[in-house]
MMTF fields as JSON, N, C-alpha, C and O atoms, coordinates in Angstrom:
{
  "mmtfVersion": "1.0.0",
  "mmtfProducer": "UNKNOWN",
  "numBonds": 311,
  "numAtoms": 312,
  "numGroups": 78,
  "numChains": 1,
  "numModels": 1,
  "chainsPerModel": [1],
  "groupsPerChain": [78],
  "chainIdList": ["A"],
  "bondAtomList": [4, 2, 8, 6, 12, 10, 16, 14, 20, 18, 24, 22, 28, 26, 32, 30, 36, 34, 40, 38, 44, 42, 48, 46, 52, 50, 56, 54, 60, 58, 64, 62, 68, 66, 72, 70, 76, 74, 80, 78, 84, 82, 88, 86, 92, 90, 96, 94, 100, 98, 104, 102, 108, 106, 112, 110, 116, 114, 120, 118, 124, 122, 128, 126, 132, 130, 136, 134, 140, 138, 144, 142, 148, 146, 152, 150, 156, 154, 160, 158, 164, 162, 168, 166, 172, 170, 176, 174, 180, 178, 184, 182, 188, 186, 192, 190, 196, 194, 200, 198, 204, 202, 208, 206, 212, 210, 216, 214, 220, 218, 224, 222, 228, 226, 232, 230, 236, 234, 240, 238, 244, 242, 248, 246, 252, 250, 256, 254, 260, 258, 264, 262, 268, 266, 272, 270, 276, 274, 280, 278, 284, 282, 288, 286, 292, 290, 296, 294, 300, 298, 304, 302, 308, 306],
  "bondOrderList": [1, 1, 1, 1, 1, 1, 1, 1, 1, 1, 1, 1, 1, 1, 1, 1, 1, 1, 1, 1, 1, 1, 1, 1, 1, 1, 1, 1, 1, 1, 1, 1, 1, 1, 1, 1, 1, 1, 1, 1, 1, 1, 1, 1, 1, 1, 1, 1, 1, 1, 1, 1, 1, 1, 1, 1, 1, 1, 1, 1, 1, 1, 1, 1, 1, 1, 1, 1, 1, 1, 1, 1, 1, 1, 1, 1, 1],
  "groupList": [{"groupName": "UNK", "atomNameList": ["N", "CA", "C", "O"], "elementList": ["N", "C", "C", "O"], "formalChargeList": [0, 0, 0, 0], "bondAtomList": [1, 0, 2, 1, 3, 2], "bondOrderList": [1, 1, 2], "singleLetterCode": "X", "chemCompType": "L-PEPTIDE LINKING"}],
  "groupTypeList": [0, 0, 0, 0, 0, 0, 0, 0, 0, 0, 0, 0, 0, 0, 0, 0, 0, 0, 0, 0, 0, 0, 0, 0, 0, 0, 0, 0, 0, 0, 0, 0, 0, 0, 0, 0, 0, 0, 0, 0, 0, 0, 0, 0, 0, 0, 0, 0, 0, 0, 0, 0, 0, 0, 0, 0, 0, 0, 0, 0, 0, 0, 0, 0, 0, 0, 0, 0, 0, 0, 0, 0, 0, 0, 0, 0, 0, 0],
  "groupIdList": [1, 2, 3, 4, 5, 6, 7, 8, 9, 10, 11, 12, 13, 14, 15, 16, 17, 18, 19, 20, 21, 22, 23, 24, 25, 26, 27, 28, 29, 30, 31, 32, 33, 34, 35, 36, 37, 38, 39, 40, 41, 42, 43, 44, 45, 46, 47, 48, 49, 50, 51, 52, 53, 54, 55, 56, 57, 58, 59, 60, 61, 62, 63, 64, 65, 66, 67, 68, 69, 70, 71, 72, 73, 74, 75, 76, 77, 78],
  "secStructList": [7, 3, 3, 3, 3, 3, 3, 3, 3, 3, 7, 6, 6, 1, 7, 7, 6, 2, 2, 2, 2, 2, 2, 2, 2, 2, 6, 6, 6, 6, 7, 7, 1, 7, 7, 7, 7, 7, 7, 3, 3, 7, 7, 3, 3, 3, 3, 1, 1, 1, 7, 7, 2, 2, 2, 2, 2, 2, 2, 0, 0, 0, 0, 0, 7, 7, 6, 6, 6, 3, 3, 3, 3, 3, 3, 3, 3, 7],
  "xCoordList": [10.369, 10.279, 8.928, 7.928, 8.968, 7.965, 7.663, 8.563, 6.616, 5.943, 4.516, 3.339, 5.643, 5.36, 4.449, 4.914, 3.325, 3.088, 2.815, 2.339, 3.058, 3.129, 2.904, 3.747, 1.373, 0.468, 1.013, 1.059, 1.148, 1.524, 0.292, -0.246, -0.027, -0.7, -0.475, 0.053, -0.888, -0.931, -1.869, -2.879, -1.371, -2.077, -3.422, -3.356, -4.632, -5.987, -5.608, -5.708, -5.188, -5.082, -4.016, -3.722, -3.442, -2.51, -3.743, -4.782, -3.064, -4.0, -3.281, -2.067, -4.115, -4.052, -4.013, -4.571, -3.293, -3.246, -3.604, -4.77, -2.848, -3.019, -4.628, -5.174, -5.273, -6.349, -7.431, -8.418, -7.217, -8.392, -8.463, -9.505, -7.076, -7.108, -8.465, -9.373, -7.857, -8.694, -9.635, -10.323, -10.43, -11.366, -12.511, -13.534, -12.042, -12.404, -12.713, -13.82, -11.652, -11.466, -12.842, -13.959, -12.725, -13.873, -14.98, -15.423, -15.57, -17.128, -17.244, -18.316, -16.045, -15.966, -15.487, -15.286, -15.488, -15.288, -16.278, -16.144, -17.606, -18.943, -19.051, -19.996, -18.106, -18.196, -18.367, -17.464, -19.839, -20.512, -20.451, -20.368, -20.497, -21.089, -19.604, -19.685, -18.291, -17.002, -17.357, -18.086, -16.787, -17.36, -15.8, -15.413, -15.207, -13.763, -12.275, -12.46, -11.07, -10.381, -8.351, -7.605, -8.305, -6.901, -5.863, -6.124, -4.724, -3.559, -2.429, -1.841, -2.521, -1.161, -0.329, -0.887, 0.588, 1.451, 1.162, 0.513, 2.199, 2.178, 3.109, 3.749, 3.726, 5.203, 4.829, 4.068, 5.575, 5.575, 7.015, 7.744, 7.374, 8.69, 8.549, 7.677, 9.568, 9.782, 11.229, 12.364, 10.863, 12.041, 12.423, 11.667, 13.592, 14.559, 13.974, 13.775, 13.796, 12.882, 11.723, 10.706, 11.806, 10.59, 10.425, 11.476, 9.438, 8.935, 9.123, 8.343, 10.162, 10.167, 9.818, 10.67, 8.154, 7.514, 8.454, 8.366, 9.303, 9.804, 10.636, 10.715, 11.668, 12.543, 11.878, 12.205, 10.563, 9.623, 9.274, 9.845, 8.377, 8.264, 9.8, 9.674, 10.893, 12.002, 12.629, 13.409, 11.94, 12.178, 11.363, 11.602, 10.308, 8.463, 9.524, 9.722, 9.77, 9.632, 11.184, 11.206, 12.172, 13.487, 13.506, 14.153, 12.385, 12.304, 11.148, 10.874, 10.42, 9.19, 8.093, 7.394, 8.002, 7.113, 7.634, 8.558, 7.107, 7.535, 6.683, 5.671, 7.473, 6.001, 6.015, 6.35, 5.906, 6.109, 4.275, 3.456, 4.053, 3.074, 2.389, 1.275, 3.058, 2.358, 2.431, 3.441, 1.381, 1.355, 1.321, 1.157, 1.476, 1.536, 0.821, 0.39, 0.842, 0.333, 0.928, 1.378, 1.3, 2.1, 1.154, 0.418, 1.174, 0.646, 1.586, 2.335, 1.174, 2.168, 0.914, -0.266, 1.658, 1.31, 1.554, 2.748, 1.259, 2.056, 1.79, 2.284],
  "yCoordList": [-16.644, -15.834, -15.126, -15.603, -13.734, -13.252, -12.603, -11.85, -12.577, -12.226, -10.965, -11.008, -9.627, -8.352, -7.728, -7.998, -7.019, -6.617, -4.955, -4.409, -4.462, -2.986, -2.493, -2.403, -1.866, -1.732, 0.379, 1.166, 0.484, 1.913, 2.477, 1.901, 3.464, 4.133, 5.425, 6.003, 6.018, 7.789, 8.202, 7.567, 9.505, 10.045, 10.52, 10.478, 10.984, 11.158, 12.188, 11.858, 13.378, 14.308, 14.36, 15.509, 13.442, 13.158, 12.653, 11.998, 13.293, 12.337, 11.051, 10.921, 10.297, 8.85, 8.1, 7.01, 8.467, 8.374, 7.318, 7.286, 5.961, 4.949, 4.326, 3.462, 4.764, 4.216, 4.853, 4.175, 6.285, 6.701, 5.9, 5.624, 5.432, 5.006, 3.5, 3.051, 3.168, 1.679, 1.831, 1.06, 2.761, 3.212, 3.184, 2.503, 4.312, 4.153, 2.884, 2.612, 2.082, 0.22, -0.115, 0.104, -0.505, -1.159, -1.347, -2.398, 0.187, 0.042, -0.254, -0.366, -0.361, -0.773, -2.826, -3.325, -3.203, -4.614, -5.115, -6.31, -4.478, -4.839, -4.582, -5.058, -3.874, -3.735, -2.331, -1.52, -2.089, -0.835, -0.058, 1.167, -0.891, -0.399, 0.485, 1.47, 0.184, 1.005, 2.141, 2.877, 2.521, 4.216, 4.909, 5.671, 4.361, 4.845, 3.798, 2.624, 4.233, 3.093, 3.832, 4.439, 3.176, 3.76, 2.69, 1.5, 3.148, 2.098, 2.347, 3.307, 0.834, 1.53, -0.123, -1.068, -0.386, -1.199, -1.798, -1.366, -3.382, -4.685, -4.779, -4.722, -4.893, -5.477, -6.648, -6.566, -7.593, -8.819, -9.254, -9.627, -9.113, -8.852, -10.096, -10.181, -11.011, -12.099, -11.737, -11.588, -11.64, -10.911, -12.315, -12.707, -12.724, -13.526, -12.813, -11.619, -13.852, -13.339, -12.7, -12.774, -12.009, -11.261, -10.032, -9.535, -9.563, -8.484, -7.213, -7.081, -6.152, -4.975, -3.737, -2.942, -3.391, -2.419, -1.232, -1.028, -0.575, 0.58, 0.428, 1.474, -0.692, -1.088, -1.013, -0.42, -2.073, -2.123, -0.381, 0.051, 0.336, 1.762, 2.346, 2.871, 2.246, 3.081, 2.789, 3.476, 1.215, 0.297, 1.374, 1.803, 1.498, 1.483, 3.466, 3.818, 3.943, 5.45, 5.455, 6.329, 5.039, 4.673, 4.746, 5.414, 3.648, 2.44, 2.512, 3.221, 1.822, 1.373, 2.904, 3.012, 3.311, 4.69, 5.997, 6.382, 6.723, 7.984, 9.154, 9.844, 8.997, 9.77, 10.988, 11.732, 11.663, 12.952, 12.944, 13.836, 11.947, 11.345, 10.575, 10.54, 9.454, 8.325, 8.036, 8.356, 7.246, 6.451, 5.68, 5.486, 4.799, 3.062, 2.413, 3.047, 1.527, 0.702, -0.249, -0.507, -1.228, -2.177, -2.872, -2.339, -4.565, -5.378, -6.534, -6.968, -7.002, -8.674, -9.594, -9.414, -10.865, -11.868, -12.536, -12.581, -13.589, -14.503, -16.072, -17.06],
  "zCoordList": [13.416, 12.209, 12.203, 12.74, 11.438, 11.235, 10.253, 9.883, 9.576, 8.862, 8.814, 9.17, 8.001, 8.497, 6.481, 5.373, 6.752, 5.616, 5.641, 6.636, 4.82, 4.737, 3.828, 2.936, 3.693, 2.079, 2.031, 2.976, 1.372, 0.689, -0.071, -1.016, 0.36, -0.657, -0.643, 0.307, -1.777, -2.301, -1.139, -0.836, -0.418, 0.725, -0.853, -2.082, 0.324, -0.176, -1.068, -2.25, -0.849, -1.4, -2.575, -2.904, -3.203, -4.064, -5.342, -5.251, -6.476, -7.336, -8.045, -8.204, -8.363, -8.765, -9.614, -9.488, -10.836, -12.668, -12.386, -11.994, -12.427, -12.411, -11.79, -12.476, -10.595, -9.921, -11.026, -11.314, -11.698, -12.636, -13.751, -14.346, -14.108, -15.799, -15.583, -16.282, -14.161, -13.867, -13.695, -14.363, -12.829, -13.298, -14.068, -13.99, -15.057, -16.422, -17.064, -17.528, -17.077, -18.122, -17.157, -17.627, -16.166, -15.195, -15.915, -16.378, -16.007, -16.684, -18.227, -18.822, -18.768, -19.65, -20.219, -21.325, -19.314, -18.826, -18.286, -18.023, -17.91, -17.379, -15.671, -15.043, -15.083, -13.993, -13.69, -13.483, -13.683, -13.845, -12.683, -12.776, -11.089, -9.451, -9.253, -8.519, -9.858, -9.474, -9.049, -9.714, -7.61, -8.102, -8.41, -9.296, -7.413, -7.423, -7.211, -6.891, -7.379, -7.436, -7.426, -8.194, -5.885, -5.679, -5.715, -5.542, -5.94, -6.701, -5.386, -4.889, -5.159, -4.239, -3.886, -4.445, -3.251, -3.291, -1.775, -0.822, -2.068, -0.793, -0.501, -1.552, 0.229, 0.558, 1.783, 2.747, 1.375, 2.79, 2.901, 1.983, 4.511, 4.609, 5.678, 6.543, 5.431, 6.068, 7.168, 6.716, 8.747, 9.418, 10.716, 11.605, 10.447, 11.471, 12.889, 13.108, 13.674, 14.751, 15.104, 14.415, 16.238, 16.516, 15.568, 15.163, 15.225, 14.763, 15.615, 16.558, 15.387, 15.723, 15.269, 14.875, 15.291, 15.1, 14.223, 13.012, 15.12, 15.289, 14.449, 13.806, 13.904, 12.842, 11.341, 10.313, 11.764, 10.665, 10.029, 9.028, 10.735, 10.671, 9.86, 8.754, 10.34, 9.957, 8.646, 7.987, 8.329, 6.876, 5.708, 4.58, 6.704, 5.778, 5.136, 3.973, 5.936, 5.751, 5.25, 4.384, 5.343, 4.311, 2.951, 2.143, 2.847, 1.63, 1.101, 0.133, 1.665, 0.807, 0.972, -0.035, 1.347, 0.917, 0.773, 1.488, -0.112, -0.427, 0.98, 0.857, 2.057, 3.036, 2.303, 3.224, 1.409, 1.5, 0.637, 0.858, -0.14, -0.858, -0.757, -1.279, 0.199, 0.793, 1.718, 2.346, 2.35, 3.962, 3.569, 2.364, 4.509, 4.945, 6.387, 7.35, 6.261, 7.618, 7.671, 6.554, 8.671, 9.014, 9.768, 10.598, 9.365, 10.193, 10.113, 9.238, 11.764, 11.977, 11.682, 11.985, 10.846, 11.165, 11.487, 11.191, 12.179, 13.176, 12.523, 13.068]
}
């Protein structure tokens, strides 16, 4: 078995309602050093057997990310 994770985020050039609103609260919660703050998603995908990259990838760009807005990265853990 393996254990595959695949974090999503808003490409750079997208803006980030959610990462500004947090932001904002931060320095207002006493955490002054914030400078900036992007919001983006985890997925951990538990896969019967070996881990196949290229399956994983075709999941990530299906399903779990909007590529048109977002990237992703994929890592195994073993």
């Amino acid at each position: 078995m393996a254990r595959v994770i695949v974090d999503v985020m808003l490409k750079p050039e997208i803006l980030d309602p959610q990462g500004q609103a947090i932001a904002r609260a931060l320095p207002r919660l006493g955490f002054s050093r914030v400078a900036d703050v992007r919001q983006g998603k985890r997925f951990e995908i538990e896969i019967d057997g070996p881990a196949d990259e290229a399956e994983i990838t075709k999941m990530a760009e299906t399903l779990l990310a909007n590529t048109v807005i977002e990237d992703f990265t994929i890592r195994l853990e073993q």
